[in-house]
C-alpha positions in Angstrom: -137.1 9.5 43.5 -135.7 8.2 46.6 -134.2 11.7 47.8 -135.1 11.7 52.2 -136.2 8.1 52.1 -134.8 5.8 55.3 -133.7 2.3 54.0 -132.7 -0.1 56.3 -130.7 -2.9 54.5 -129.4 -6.0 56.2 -126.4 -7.3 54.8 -125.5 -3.7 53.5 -121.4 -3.9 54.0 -120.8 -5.9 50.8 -122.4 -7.5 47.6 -126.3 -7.4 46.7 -127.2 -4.9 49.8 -124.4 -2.7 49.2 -125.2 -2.4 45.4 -129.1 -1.2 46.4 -127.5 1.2 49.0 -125.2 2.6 46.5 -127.9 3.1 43.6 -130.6 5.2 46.5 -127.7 6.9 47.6 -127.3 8.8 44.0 -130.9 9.8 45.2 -129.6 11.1 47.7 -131.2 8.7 50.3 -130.7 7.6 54.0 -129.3 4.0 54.5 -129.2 2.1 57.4 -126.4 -0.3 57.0 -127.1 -3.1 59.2 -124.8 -5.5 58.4 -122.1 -7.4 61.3 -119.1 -6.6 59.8 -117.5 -4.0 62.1 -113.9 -5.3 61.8 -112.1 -6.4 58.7 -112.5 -9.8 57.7 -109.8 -11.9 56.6 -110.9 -12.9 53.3 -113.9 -11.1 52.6 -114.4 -7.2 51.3 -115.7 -4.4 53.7 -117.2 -3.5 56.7 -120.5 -1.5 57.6 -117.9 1.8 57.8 -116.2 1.1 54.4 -119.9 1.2 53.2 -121.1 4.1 54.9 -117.8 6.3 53.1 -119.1 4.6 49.6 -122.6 5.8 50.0 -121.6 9.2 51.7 -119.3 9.4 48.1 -122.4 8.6 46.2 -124.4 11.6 47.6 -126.7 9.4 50.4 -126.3 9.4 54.1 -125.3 6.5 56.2 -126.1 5.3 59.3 -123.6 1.9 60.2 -125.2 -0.5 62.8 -124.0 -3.7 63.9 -126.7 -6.1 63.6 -126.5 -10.2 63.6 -130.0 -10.4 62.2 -129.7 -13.7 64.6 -129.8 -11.5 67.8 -133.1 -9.9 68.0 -131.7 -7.1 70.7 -129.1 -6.0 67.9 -132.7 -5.6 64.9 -134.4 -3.8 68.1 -131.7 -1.1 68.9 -130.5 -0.5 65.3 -134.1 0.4 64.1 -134.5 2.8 67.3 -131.1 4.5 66.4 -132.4 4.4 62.4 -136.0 6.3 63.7 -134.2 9.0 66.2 -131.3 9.6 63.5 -133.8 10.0 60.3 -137.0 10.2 61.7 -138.1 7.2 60.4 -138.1 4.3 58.2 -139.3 4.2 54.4 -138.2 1.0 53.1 -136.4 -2.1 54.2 -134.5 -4.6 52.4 -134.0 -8.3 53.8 -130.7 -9.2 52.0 -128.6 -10.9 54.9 -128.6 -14.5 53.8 -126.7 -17.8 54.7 -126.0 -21.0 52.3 -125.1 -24.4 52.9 -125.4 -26.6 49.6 -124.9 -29.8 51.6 -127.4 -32.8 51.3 -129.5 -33.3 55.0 -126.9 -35.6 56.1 -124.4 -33.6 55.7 -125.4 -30.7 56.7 -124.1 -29.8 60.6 -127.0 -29.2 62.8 -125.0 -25.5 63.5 -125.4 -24.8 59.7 -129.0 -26.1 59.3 -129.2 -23.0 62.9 -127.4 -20.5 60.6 -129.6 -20.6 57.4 -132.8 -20.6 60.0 -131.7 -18.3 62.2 -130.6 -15.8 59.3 -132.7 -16.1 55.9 -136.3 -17.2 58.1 -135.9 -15.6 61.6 -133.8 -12.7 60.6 -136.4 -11.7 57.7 -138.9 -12.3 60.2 -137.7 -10.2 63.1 -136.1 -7.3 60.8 -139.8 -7.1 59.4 -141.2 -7.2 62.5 -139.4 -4.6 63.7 -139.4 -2.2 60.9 -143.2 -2.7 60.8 -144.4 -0.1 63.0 -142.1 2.7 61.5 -142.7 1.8 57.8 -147.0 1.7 58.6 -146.3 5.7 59.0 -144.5 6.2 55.9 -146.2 7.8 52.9 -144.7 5.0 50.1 -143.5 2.0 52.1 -142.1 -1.2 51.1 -140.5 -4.6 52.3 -138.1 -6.3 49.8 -136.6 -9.8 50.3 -134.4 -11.3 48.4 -135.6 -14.4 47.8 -136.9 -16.4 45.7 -140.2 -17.7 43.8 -141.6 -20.9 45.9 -140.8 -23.7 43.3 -141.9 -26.9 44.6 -140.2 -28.7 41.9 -138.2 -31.4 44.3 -134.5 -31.1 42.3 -134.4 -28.4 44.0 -135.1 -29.5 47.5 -133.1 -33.1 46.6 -129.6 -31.5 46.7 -129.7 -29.0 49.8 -132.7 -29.4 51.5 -131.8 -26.8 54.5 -130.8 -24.0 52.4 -134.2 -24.3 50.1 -136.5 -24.4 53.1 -134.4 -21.0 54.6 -134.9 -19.3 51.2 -138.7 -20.3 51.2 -138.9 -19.2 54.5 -138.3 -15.5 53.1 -140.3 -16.0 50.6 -143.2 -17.2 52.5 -142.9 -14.1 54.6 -143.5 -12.2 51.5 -146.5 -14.4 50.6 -148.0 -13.8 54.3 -147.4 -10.1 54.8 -148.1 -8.8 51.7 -151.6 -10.2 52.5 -151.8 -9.0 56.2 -150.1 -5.1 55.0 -152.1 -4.9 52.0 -152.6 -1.4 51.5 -150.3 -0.2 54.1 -146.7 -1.3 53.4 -145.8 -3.3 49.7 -144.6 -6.3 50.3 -142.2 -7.9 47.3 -139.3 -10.5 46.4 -137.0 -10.2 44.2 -134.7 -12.9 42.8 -132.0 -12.9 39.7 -132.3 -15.1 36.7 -128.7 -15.9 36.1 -125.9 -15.8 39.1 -124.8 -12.9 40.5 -121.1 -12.6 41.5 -120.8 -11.8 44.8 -118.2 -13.2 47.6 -120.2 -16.0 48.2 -120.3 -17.0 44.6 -116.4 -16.7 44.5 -117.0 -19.0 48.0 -118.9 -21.8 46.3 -117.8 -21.2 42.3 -114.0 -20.6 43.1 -111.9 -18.8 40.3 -113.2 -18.3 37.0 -116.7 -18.7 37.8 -117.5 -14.8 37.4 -117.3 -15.2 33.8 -121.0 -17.1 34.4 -122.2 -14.3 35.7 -123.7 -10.7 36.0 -122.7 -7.8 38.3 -124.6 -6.9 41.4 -125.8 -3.9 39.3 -128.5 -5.9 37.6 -130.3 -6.1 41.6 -129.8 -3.0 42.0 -131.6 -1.4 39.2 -134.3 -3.7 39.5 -134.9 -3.5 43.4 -134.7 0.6 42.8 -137.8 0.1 40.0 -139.6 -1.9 42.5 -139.2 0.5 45.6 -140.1 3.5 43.4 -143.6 2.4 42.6 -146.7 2.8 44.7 -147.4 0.6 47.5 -150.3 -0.8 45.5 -147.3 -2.9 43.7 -147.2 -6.0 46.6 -146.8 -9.5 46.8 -145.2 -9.9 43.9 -142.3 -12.5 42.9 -140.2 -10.7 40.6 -137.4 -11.9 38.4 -134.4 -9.3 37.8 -134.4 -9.1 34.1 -138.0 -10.0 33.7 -138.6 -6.8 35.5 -135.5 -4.8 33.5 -137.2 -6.0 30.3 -140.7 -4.7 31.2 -138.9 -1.3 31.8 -137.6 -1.2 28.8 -133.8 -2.8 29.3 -132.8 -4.0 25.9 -129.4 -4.4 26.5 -128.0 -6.9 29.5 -124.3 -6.8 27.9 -123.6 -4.1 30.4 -124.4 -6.4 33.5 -122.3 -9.5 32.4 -119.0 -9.7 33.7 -117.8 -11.4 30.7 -120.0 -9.8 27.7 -120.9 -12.7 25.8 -119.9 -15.8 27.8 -122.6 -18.2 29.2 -124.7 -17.3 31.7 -125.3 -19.1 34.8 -129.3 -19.8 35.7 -129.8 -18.8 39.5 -131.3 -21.6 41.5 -134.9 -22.5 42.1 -136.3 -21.3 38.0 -136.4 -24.1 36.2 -134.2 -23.7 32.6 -133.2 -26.3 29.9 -130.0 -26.6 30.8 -128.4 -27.8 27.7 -129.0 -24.7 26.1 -127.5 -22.2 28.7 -124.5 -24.6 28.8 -121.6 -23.9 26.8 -121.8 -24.9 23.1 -119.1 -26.9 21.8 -118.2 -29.6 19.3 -120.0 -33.0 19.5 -117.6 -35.6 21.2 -114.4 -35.9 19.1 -113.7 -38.5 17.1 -112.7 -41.6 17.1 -109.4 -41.4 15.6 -108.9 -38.6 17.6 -109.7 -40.3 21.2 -107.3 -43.2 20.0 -104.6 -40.4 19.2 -105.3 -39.4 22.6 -105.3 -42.2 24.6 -101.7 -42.5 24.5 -100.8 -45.3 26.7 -103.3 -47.7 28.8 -104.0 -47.2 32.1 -101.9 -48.2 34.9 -104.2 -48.7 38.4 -102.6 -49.4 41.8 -102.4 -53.3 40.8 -101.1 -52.5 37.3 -101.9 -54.3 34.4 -104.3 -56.3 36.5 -106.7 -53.0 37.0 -106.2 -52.9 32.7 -107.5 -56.6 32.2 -110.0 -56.4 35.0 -111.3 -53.3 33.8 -111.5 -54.3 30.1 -113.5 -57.4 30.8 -115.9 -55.7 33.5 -116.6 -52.3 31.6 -118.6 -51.6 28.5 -117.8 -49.6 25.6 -119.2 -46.8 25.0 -118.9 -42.5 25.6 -118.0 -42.8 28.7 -115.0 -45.7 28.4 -114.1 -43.6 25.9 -114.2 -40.4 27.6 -112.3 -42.2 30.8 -109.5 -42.9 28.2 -108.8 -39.9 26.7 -108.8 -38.2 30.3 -106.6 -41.0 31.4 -104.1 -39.6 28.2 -105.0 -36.0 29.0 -103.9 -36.5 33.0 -100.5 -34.4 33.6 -98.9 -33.8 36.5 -99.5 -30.5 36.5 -102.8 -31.5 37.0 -102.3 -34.1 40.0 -100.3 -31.3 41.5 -102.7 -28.3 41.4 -105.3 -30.5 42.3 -105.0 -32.9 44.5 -108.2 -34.6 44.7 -109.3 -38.1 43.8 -113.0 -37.7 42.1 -115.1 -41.1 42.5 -118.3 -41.1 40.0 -121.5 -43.3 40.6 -123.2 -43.3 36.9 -126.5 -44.6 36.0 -127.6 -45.7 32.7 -125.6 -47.0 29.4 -121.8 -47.2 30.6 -122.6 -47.1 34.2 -120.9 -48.4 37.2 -118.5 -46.9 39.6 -115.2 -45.0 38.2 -112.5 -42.6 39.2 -110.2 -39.7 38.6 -107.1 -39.9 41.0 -105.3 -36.3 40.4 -103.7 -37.0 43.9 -101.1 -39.9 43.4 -97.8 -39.2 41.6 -98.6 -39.6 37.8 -102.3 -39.2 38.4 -104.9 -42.0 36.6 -108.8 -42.6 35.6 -110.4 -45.5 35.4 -113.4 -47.9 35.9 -113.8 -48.9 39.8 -112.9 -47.4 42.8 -109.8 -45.6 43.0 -106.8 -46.7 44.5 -106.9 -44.4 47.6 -110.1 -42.9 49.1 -112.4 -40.7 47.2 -112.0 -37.1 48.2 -115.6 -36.0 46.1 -118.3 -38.7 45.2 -120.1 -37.2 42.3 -123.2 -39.2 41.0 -125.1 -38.7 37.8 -126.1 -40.1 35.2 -123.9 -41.4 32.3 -125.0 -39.6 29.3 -124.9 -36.5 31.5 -121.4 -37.0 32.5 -120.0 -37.0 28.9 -122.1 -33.8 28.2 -120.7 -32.3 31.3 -116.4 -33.9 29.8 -117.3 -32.4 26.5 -118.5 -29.1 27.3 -122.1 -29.2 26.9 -123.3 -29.2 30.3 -121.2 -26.9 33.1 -120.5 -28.8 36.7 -122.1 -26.2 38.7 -125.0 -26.1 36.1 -125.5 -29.7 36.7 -125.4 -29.4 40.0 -127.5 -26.6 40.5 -130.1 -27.8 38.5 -130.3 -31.1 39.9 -128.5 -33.4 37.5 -125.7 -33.9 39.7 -125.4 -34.8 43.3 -121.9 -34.3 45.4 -120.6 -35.6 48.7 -117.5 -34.7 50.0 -115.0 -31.8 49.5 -117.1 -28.9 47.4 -114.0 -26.8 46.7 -112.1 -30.3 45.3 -115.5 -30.6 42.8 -115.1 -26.9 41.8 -111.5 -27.7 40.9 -112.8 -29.9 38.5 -114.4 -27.2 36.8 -111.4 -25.6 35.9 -109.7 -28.7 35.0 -112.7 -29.4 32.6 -112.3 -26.2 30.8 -108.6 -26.9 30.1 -109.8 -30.8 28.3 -112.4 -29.8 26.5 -110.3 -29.2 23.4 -109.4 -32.5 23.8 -112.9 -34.5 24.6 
């Protein structure tokens, strides 16, 4: 279907953009691979000519371009080069994206330029640009990947920058589908559970692909999308929504790990209890006793112990402090090394700590005995969902339940950690 069409994808050397420009080139397509990845990076997978030989091996023809969609010059000259090489341009694809998931205070005033300057500008400028080529073809169409505007605030609370870059794309959709209409379709498109991708191995860190699906899933659905007519525009369109219309029944072959719990994407509001993992209720209470092995021992010793008995409630969570105070190895302390502080409201509430950084590691009620690394606040009945299984870290935090400050690849650590005690809690 897409045999002699010119796409112009941003963000085309890895991921998302790459997946899209692999599934058109088994068309047999033209791809414009505007991505800013000439050289090899030092952590991250392929450049715009390690691309260009993948979709060449899938049967399409490539066209690699440097472009920083921040530098309007670099948009300008790659689309000339795209017109006088193909003779035009059929479809483009906004992929190129940036993400910061820092609250507004601390998010650098370079990152907060980044996330502009890429997901809003960029978008902006690439459409702008494209614009006058796609008017001429016979089946055009923009596709951002971004997502639907949900003015719910959890998810503005948490990473205010990032969400006001993502709506930016969107908005663009929301604006241009109206001013094209009838010319070029205009369209978003957004997946329901998280995709893994480099950036998700960025903010997730090891083990978090098992959450989620291949960038195959994107690619299907942003192929059914840019084979219909341009009469199909200004839509919002969920992945698997879509893949389900057209007939999809089975999403096994997407997951990564067939089976395990999926991830929700940010921005679509989901119950989150039941996407999290379903384990036992909280053990118990022979077994936490069992468990608890010997009391805590703070930086002041048996002082910490009395103070903390007298000031802290019973309840889940002293309980669930004291069997991760038994369940703390040094293994642990040593792969970690991070001291987690927690600000809980509600029943059990009050400041308390995980030090996995000091020799011998300990958890407690109060502030740790050396300076949180991560501040983590949420609320207490939450936080012995998220020890006992039923409610993931990054699922709290994406959804709004949790907030972080402080070291985000320490608070994924915890995650893993987590995994390894919840046969315990």
């Amino acid at each position: 279907k897409l045999a002699g069409c010119t796409l112009f994808i941003t963000g085309a050397s890895r991921g998302i953009g790459k997946a899209i420009a692999l599934k058109a080139a088994k068309d047999g397509a033209n791809i414009v691979i505007a991505a800013k990845t000439a050289e090899p990076h030092p952590t991250l997978p392929g450049t715009i000519y390690t691309a260009a030989e993948e979709i060449e091996a899938a049967g399409g023809k490539a066209l690699p371009c440097v472009v920083n969609v921040r530098e309007e010059q670099q948009i300008i000259n790659a689309v000339e080069k795209a017109v006088k090489t193909f003779g035009g341009i059929d479809i483009l694809v906004n992929n190129a994206s940036a993400i910061s998931l820092t609250g507004t205070l601390e998010t650098a005033t370079k990152k907060v330029n980044l996330m502009m300057d890429v997901n809003v500008r960029g978008t902006y400028l690439t459409s702008k640009a494209c614009l006058p080529h796609l008017r001429k073809s016979k089946n055009p169409h923009i596709l951002n990947l971004s997502p639907p505007m949900n003015l719910n605030p959890m998810w503005f609370k948490n990473h205010c920058a990032y969400t006001i870059s993502k709506y930016g794309m969107s908005m663009c959709v929301l604006g241009m589908a109206e001013e094209f209409r009838g010319e070029v379709a205009v369209n978003a498109l957004w997946p329901k559970t998280a995709i893994h991708t480099a950036a998700m191995d960025m903010l997730g860190g090891a083990g978090i692909e098992k959450q989620c699906r291949k960038t195959d899933i994107l690619a299907d659905a942003a192929y059914c999308i840019l084979t219909k007519p341009k009469t199909f525009t200004g839509n919002f369109i969920i992945d698997e929504v879509l893949l389900r219309e057209e007939g999809v029944k089975d999403f096994d072959v997407y997951a990564i790990a067939p089976g395990h719990p999926l991830m929700p994407d940010f921005f679509l509001d989901v119950e989150v209890d039941t996407t999290a993992m379903k384990q036992e209720r909280y053990g118990s209470a022979q077994e936490e006793k069992k468990l608890s092995g010997s009391q805590q021992e703070g930086a002041d010793g048996a002082k910490v112990k009395t103070d903390s008995a007298a000031a802290k409630p019973s309840g889940p969570v002293a309980e669930t402090f004291k069997v991760i105070q038994g369940a703390v190895t040094e293994e642990y302390v040593r792969s970690t090394q991070g001291v987690f502080q927690f600000e809980l409201s509600g029943d059990g509430g009050g400041t308390w700590y995980i030090d996995l950084k000091t020799k011998g590691g300990s958890a407690g009620f109060g502030k740790p005995p050396v300076t949180a690394d991560v501040v983590m606040s949420m609320s207490s009945a939450d936080f012995v969902k998220m020890f006992t299984g039923k409610l993931k870290p990054t699922l709290a935090f994406m959804s709004g339940k949790l907030r972080i400050k402080g070291n985000m690849a320490l608070a994924i650590k915890l995650e893993k950690m987590l995994s390894q005690l919840n046969s315990k809690l």
